[in-house]
N, CA, C and O atoms as a GROMACS GRO file, in nm:
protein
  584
    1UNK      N    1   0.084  -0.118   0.000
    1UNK     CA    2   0.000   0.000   0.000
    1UNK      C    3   0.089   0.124   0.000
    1UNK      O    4   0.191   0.116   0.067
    2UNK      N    5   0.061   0.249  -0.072
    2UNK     CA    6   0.128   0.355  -0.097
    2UNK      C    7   0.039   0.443  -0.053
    2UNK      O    8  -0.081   0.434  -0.079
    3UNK      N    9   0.098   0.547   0.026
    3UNK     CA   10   0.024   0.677   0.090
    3UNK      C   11   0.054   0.824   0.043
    3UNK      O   12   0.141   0.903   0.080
    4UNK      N   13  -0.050   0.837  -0.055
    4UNK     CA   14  -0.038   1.037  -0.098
    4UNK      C   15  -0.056   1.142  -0.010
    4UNK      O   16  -0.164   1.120   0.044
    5UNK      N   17  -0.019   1.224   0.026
    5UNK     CA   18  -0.038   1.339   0.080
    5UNK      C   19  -0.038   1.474   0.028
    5UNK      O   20   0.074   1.505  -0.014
    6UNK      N   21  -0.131   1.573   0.014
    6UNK     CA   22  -0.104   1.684  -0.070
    6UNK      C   23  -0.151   1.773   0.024
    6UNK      O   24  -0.223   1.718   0.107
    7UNK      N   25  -0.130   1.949   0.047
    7UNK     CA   26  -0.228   2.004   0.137
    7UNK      C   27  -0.224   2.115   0.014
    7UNK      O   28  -0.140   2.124  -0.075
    8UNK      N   29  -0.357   2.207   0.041
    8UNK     CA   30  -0.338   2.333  -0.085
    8UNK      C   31  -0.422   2.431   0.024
    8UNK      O   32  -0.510   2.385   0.096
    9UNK      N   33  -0.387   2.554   0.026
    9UNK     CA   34  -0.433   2.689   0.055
    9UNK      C   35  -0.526   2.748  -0.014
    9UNK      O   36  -0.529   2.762  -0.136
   10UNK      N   37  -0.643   2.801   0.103
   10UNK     CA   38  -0.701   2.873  -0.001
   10UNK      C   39  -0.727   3.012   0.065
   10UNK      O   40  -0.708   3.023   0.186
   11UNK      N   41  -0.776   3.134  -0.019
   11UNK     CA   42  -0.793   3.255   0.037
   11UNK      C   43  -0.947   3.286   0.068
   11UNK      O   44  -1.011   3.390   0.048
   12UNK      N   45  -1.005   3.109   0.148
   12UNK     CA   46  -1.147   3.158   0.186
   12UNK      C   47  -1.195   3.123   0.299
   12UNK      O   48  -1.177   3.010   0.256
   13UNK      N   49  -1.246   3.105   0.418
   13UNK     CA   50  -1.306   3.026   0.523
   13UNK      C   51  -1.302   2.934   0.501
   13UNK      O   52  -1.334   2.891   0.390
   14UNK      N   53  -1.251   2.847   0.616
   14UNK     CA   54  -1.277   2.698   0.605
   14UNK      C   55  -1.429   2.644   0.593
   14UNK      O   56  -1.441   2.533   0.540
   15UNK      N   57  -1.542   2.709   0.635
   15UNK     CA   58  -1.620   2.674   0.588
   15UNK      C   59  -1.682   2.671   0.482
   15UNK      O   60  -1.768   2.590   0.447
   16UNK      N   61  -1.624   2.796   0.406
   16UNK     CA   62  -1.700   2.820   0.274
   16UNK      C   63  -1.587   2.686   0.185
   16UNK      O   64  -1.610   2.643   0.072
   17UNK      N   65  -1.521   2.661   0.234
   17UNK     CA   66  -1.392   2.551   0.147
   17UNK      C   67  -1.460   2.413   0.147
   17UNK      O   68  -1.511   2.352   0.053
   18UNK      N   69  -1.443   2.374   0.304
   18UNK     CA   70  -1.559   2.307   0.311
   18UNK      C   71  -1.693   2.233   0.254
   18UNK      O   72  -1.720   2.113   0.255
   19UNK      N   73  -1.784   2.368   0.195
   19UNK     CA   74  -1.914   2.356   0.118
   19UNK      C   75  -1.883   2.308   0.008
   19UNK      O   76  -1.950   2.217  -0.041
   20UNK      N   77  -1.751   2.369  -0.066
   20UNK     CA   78  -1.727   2.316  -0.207
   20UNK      C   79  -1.654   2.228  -0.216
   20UNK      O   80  -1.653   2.160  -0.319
   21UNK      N   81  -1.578   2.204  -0.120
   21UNK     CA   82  -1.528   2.040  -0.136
   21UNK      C   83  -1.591   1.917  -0.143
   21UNK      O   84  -1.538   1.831  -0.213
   22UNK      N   85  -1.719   1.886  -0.069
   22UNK     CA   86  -1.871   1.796  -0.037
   22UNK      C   87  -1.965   1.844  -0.079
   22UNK      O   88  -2.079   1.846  -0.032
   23UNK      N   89  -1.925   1.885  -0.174
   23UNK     CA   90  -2.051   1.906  -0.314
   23UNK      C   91  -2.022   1.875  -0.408
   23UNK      O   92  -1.937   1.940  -0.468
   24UNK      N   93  -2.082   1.752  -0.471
   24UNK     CA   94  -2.077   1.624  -0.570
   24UNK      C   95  -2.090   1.737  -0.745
   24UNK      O   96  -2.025   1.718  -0.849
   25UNK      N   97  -2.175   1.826  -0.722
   25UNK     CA   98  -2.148   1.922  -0.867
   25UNK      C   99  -2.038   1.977  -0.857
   25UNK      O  100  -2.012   1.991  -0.977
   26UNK      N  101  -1.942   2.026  -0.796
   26UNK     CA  102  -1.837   2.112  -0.775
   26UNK      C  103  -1.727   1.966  -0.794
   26UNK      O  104  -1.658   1.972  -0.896
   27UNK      N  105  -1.712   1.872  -0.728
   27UNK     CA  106  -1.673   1.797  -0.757
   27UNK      C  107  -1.628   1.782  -0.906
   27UNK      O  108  -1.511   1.788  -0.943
   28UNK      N  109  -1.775   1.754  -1.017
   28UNK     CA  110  -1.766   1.722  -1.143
   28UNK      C  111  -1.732   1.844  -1.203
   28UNK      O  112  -1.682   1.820  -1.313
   29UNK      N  113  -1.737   1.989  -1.176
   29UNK     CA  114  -1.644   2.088  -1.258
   29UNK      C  115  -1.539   2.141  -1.232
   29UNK      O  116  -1.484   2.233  -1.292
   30UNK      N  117  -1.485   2.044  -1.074
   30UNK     CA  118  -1.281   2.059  -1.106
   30UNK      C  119  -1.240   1.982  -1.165
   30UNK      O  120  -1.128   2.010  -1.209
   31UNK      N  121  -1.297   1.845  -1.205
   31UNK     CA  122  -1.273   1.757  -1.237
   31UNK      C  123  -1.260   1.761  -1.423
   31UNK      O  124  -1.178   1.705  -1.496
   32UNK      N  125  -1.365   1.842  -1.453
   32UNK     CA  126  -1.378   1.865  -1.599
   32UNK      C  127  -1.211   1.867  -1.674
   32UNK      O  128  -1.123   1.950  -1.649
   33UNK      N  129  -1.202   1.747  -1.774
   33UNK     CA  130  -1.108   1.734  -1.882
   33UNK      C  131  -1.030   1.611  -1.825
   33UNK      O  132  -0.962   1.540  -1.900
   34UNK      N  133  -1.042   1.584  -1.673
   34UNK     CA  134  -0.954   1.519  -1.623
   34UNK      C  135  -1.026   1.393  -1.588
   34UNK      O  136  -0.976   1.287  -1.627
   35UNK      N  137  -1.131   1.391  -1.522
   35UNK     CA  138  -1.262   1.256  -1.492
   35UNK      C  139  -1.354   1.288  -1.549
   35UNK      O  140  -1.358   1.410  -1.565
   36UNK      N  141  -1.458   1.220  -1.601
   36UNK     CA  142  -1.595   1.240  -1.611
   36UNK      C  143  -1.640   1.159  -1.519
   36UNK      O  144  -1.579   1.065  -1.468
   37UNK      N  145  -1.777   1.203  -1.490
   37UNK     CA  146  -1.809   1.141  -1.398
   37UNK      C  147  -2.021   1.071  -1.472
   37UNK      O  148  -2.103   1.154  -1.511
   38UNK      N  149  -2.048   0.930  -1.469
   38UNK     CA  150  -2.162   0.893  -1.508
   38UNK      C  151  -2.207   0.884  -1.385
   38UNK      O  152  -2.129   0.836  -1.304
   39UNK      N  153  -2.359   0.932  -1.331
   39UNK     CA  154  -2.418   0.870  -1.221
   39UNK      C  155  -2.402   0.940  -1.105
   39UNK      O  156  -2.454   0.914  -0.996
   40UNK      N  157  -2.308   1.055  -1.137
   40UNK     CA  158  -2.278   1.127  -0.979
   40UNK      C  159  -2.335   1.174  -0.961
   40UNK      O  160  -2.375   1.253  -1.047
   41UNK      N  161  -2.427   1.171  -0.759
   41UNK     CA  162  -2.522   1.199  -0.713
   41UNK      C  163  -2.512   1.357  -0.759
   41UNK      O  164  -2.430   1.398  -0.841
   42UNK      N  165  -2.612   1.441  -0.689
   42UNK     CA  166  -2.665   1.549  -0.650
   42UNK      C  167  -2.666   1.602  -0.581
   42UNK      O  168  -2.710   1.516  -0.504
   43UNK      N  169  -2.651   1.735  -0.487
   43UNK     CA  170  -2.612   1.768  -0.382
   43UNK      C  171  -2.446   1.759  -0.292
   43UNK      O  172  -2.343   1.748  -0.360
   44UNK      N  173  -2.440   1.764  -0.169
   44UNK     CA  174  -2.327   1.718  -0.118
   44UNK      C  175  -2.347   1.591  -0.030
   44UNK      O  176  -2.456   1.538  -0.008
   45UNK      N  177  -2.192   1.538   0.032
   45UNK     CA  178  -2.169   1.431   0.021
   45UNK      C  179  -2.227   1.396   0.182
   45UNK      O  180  -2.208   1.459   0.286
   46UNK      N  181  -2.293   1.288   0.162
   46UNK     CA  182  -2.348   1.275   0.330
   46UNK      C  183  -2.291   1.134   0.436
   46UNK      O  184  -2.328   1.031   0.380
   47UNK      N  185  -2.246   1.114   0.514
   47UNK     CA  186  -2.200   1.007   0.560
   47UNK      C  187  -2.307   0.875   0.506
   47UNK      O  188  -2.428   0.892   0.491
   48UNK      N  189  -2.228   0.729   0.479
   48UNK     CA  190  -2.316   0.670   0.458
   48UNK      C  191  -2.350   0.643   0.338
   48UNK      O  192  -2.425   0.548   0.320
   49UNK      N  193  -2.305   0.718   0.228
   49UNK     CA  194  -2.363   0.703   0.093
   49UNK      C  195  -2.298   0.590   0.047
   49UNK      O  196  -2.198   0.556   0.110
   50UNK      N  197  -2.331   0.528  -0.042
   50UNK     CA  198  -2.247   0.390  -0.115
   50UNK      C  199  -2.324   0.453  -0.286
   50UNK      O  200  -2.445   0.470  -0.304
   51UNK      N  201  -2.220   0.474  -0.384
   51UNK     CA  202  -2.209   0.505  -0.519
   51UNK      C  203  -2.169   0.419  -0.598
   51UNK      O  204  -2.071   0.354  -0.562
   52UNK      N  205  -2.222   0.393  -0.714
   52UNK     CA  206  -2.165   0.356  -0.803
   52UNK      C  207  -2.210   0.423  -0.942
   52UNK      O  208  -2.322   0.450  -0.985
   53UNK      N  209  -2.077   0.441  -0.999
   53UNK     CA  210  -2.082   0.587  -1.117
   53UNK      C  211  -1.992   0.471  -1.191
   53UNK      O  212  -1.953   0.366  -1.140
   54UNK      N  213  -1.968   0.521  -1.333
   54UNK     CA  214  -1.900   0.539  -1.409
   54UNK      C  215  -1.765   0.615  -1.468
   54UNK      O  216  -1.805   0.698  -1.549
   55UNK      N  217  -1.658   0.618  -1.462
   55UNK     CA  218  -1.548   0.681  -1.446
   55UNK      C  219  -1.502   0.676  -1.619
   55UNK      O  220  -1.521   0.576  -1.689
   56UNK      N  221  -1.453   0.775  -1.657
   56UNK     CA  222  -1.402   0.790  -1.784
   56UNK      C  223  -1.265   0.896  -1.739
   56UNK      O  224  -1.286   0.991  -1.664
   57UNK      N  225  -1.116   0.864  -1.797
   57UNK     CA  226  -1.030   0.955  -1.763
   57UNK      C  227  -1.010   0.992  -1.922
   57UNK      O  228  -1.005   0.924  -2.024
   58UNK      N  229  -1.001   1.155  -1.892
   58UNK     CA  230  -1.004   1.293  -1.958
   58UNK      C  231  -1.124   1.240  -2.049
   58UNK      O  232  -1.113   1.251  -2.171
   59UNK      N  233  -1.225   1.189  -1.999
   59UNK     CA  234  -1.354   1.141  -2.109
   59UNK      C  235  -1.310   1.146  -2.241
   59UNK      O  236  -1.334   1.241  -2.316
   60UNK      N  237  -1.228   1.019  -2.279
   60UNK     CA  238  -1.204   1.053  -2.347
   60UNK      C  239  -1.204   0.838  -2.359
   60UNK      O  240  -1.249   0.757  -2.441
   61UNK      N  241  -1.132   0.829  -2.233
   61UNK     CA  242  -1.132   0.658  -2.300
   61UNK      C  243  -1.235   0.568  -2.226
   61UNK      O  244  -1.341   0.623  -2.196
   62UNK      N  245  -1.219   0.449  -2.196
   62UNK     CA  246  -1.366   0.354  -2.224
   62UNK      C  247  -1.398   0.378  -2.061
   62UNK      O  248  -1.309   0.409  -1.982
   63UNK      N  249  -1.523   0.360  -2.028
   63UNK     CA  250  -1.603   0.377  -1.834
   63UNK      C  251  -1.566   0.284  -1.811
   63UNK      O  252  -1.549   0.186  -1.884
   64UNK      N  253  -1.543   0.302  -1.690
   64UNK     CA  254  -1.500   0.206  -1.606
   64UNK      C  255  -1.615   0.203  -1.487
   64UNK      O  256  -1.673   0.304  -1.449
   65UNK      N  257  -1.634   0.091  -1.443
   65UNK     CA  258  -1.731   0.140  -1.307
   65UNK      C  259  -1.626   0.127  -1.170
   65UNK      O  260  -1.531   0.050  -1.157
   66UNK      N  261  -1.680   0.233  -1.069
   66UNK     CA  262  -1.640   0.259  -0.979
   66UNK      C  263  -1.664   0.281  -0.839
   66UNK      O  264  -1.657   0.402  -0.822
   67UNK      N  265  -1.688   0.227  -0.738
   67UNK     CA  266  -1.734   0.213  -0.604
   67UNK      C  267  -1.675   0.336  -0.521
   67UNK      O  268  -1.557   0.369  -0.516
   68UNK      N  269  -1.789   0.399  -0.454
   68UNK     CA  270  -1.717   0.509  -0.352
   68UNK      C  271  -1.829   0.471  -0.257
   68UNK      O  272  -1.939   0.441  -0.303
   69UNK      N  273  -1.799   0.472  -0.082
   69UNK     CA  274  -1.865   0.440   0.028
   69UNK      C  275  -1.801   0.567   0.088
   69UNK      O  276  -1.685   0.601   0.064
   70UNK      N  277  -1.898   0.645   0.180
   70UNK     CA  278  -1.889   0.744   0.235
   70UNK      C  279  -1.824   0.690   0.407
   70UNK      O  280  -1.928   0.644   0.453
   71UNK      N  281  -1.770   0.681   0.463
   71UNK     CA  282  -1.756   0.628   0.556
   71UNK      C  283  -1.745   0.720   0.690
   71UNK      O  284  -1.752   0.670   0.802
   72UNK      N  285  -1.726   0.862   0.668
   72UNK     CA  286  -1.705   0.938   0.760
   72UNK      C  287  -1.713   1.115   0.676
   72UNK      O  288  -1.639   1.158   0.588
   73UNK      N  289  -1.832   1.188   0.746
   73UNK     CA  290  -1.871   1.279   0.642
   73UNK      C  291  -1.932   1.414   0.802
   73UNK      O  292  -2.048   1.442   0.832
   74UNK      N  293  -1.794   1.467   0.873
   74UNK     CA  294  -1.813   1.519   0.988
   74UNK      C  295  -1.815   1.678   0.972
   74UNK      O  296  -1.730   1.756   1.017
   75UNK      N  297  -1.939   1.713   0.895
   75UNK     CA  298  -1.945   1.869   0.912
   75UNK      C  299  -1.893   1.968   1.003
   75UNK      O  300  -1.841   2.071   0.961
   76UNK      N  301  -1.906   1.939   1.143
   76UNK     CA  302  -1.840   2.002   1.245
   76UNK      C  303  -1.697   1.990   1.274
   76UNK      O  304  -1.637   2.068   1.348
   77UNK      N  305  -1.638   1.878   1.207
   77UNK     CA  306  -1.443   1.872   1.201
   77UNK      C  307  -1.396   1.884   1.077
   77UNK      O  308  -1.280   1.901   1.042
   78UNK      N  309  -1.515   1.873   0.997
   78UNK     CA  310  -1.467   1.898   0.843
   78UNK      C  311  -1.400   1.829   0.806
   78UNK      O  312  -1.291   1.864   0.760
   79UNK      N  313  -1.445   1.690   0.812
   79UNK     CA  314  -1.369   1.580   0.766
   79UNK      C  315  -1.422   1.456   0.695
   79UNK      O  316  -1.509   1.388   0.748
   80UNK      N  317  -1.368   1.425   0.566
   80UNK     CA  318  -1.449   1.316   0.518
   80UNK      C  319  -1.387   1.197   0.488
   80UNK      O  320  -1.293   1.238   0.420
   81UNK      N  321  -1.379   1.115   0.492
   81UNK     CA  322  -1.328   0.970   0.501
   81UNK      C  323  -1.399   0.880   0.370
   81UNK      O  324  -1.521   0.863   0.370
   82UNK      N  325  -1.333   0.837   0.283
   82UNK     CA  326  -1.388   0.714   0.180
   82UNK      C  327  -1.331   0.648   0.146
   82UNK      O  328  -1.211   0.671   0.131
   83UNK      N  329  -1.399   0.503   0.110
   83UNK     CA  330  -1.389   0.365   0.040
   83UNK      C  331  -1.449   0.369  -0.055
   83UNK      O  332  -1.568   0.381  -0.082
   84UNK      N  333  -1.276   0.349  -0.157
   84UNK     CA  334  -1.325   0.330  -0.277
   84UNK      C  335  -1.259   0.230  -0.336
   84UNK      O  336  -1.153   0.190  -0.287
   85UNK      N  337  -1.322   0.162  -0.475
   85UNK     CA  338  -1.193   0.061  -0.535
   85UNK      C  339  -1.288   0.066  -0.682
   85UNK      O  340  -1.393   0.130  -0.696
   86UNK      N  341  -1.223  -0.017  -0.785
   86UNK     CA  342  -1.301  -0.027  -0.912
   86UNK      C  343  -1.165   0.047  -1.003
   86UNK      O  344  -1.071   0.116  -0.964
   87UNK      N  345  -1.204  -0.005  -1.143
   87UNK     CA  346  -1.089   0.108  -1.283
   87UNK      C  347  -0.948   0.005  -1.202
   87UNK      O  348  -0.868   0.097  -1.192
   88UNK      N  349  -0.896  -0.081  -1.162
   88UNK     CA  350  -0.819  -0.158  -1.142
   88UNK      C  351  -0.738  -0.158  -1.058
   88UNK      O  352  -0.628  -0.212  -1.060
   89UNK      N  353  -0.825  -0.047  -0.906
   89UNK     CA  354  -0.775  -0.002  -0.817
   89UNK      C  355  -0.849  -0.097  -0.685
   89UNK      O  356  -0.964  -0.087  -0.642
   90UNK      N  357  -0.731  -0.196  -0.639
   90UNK     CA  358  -0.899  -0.250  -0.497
   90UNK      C  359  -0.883  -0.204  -0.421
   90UNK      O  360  -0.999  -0.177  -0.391
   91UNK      N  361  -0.801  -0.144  -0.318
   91UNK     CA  362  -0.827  -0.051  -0.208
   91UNK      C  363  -0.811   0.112  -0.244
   91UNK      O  364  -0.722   0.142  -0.323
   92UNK      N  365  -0.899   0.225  -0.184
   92UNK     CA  366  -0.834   0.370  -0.240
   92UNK      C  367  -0.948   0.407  -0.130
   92UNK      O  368  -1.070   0.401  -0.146
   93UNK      N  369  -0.854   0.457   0.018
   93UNK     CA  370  -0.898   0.537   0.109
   93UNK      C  371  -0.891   0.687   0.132
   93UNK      O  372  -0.838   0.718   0.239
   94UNK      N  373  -0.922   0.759   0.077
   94UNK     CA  374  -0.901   0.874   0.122
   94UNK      C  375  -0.986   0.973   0.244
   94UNK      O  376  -1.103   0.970   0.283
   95UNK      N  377  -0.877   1.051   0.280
   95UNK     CA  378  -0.902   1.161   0.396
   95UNK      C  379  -0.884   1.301   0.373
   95UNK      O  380  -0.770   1.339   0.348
   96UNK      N  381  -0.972   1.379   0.377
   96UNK     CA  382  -0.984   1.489   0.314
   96UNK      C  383  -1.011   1.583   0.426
   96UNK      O  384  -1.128   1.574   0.464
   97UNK      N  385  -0.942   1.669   0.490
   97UNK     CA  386  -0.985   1.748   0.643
   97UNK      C  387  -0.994   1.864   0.574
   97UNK      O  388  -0.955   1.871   0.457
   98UNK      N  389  -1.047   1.974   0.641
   98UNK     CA  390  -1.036   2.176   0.611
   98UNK      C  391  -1.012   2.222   0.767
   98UNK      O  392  -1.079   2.212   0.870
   99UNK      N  393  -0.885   2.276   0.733
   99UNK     CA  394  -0.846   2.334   0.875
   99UNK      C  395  -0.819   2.500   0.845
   99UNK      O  396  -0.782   2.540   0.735
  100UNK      N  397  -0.838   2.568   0.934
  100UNK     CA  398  -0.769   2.678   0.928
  100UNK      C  399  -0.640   2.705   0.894
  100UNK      O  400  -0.574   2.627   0.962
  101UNK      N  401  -0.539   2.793   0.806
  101UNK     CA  402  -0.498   2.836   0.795
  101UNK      C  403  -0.434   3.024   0.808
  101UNK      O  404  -0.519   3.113   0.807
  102UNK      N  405  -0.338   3.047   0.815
  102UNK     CA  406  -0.289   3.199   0.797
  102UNK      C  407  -0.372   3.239   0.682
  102UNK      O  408  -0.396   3.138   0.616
  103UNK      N  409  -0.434   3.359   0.623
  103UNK     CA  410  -0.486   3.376   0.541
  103UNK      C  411  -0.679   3.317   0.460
  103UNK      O  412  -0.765   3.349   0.378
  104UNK      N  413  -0.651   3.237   0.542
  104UNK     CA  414  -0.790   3.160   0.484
  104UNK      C  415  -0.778   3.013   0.539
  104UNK      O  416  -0.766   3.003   0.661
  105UNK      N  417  -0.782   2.886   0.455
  105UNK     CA  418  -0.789   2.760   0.511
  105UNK      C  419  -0.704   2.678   0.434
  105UNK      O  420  -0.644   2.718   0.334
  106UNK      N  421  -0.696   2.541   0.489
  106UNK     CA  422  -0.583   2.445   0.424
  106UNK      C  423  -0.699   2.304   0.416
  106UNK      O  424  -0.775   2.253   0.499
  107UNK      N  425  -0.668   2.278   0.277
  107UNK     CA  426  -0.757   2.138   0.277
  107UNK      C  427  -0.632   2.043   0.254
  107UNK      O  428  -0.537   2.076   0.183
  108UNK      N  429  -0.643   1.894   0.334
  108UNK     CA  430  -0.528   1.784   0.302
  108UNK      C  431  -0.639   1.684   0.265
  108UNK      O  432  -0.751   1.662   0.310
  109UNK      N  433  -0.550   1.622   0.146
  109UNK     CA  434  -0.596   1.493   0.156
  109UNK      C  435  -0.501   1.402   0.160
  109UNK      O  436  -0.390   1.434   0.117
  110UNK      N  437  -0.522   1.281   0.210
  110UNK     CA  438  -0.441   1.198   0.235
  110UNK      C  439  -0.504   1.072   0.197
  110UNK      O  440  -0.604   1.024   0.251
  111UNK      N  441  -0.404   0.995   0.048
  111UNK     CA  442  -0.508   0.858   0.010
  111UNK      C  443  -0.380   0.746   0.043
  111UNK      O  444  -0.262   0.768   0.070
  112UNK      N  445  -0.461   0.610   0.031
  112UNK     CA  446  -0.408   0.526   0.046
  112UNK      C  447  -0.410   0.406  -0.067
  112UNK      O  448  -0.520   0.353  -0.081
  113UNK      N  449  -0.311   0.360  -0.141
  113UNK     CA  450  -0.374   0.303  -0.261
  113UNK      C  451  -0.332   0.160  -0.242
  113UNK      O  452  -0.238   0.140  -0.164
  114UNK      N  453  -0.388   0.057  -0.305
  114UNK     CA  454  -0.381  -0.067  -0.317
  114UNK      C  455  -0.428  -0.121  -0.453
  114UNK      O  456  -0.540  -0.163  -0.479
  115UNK      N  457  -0.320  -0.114  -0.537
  115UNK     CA  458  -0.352  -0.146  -0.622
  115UNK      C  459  -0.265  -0.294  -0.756
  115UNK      O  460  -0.271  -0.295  -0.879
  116UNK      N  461  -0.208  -0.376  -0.681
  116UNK     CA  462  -0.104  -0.488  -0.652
  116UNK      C  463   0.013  -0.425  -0.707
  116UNK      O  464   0.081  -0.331  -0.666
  117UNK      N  465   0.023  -0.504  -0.817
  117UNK     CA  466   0.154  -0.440  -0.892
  117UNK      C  467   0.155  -0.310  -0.952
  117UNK      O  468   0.263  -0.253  -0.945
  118UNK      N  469   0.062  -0.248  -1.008
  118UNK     CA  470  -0.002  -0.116  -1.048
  118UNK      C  471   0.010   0.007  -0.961
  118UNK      O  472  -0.017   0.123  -0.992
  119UNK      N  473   0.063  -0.047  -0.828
  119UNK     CA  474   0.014   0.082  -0.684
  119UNK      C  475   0.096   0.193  -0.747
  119UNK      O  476   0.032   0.294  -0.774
  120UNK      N  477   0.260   0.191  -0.782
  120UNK     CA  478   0.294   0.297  -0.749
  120UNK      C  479   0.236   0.346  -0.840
  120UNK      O  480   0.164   0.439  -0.804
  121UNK      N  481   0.233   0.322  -0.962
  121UNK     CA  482   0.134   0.401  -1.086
  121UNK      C  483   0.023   0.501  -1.050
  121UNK      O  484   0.017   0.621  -1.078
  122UNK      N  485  -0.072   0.418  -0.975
  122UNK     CA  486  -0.208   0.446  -0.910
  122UNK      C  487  -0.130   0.592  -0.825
  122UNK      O  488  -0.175   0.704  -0.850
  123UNK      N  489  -0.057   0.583  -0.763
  123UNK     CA  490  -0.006   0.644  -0.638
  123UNK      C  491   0.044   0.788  -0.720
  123UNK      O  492   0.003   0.899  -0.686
  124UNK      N  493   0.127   0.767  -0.820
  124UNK     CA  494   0.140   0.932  -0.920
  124UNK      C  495  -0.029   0.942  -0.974
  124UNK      O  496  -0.099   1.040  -0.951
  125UNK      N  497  -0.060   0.863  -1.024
  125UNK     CA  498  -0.221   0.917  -1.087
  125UNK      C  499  -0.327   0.999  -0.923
  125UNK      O  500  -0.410   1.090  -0.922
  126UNK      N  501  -0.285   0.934  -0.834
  126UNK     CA  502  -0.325   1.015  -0.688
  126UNK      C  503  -0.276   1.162  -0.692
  126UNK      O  504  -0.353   1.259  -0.688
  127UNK      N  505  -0.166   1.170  -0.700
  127UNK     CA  506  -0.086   1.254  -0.647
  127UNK      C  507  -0.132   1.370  -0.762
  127UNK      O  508  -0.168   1.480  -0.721
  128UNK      N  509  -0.131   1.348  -0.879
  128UNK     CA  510  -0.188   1.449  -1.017
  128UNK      C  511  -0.335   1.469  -1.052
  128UNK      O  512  -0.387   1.546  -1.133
  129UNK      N  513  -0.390   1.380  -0.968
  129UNK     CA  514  -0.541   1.399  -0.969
  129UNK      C  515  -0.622   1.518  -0.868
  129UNK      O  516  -0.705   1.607  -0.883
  130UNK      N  517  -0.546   1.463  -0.765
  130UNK     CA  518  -0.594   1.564  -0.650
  130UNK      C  519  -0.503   1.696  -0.632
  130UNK      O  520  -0.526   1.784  -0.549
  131UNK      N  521  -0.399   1.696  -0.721
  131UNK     CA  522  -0.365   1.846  -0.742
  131UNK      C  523  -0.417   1.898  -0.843
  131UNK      O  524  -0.370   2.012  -0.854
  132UNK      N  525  -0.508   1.871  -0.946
  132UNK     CA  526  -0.548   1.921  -1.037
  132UNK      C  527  -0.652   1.972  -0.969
  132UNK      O  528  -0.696   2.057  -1.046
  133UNK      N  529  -0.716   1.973  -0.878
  133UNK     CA  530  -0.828   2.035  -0.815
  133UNK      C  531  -0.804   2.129  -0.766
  133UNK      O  532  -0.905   2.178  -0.715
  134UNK      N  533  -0.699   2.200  -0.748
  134UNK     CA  534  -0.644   2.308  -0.673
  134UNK      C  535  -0.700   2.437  -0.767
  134UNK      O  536  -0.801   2.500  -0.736
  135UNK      N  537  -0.642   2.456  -0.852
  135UNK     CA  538  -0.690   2.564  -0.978
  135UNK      C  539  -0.820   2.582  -0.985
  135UNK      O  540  -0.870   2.691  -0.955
  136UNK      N  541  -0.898   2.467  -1.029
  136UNK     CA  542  -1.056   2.471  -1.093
  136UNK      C  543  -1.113   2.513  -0.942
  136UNK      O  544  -1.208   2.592  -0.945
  137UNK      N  545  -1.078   2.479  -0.838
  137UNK     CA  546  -1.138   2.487  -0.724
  137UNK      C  547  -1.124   2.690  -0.681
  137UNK      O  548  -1.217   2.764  -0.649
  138UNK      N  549  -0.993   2.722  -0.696
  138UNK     CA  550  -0.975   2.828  -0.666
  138UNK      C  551  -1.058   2.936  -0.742
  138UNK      O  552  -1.113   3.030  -0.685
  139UNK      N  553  -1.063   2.911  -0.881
  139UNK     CA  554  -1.179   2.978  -1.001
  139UNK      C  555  -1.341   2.958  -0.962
  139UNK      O  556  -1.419   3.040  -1.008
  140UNK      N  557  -1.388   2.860  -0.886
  140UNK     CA  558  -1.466   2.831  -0.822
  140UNK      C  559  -1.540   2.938  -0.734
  140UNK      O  560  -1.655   2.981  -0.734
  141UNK      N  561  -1.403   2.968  -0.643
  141UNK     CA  562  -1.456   3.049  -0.512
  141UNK      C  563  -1.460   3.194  -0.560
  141UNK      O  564  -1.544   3.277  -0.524
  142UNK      N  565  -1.351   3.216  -0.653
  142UNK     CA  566  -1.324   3.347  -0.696
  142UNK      C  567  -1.487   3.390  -0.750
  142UNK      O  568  -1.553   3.487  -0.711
  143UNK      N  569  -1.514   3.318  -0.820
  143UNK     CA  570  -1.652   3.338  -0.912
  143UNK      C  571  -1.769   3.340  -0.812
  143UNK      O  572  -1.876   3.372  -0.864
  144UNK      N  573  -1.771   3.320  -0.715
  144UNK     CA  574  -1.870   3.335  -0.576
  144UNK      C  575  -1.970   3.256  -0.620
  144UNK      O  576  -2.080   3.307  -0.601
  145UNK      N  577  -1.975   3.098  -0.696
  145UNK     CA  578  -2.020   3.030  -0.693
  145UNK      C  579  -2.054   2.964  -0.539
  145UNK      O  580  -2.160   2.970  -0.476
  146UNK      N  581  -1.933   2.904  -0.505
  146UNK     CA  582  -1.985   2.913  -0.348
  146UNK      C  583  -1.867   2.960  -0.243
  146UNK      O  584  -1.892   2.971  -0.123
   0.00000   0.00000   0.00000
């Protein structure tokens, strides 16, 4: 098993960071060019959910289906916890906190991949996935979407 870690800054309340991080539409337009997403719920993310979507990377090559279980979804610590596996990945835990920062707030995520011989692969595709959210996310807040 291989463990990612990334943290990114932002210049807004942790709560308003927060809102747009566990919101499944905001989700699918940082994501735009990089995942598509078939089947992704509506709203934000609530402890408890169990998904299954369709995954296409840069929609461009064949779906894959994909399992995400909500396992820990703590509005008041701002912390979300998931189980996921599917696309040729069987374990992929991630931890996603919003803490305060100097200036505004800091979101980390921290995944865990299992993916046999494939991990470290999986483990750069981690590491470039969840920094690509940094940008689309920041254009996000700027735009007072949320």
């Amino acid at each position: 098993m291989k463990t990612v870690h990334l943290t990114h800054d932002y210049p807004v309340s942790p709560e308003r960071l927060w809102t747009l991080a566990t919101d499944y539409g905001a989700l699918a337009r940082v994501m735009e060019g990089v995942v598509a997403f078939e089947g992704l719920p509506e709203g934000r993310v609530q402890e408890g959910q169990k998904i299954d979507v369709m995954v296409s990377l840069f929609g461009k090559l064949p779906k894959q289906p994909y399992h995400m279980e909500v396992v820990e979804c703590d509005d008041s610590r701002m912390v979300l916890r998931s189980s996921e596996k599917g696309a040729g990945v069987k374990e992929w835990r991630h931890t996603m906190s919003v803490t305060p920062a100097p200036g505004g707030s800091r979101l980390t995520d921290t995944i865990e991949i299992e993916a046999g011989l494939l991990t470290g692969a999986f483990a750069l595709w981690a590491r470039y996935l969840y920094g690509a959210r940094h940008k689309p996310r920041l254009r996000l807040l700027e735009s007072g979407d949320f």
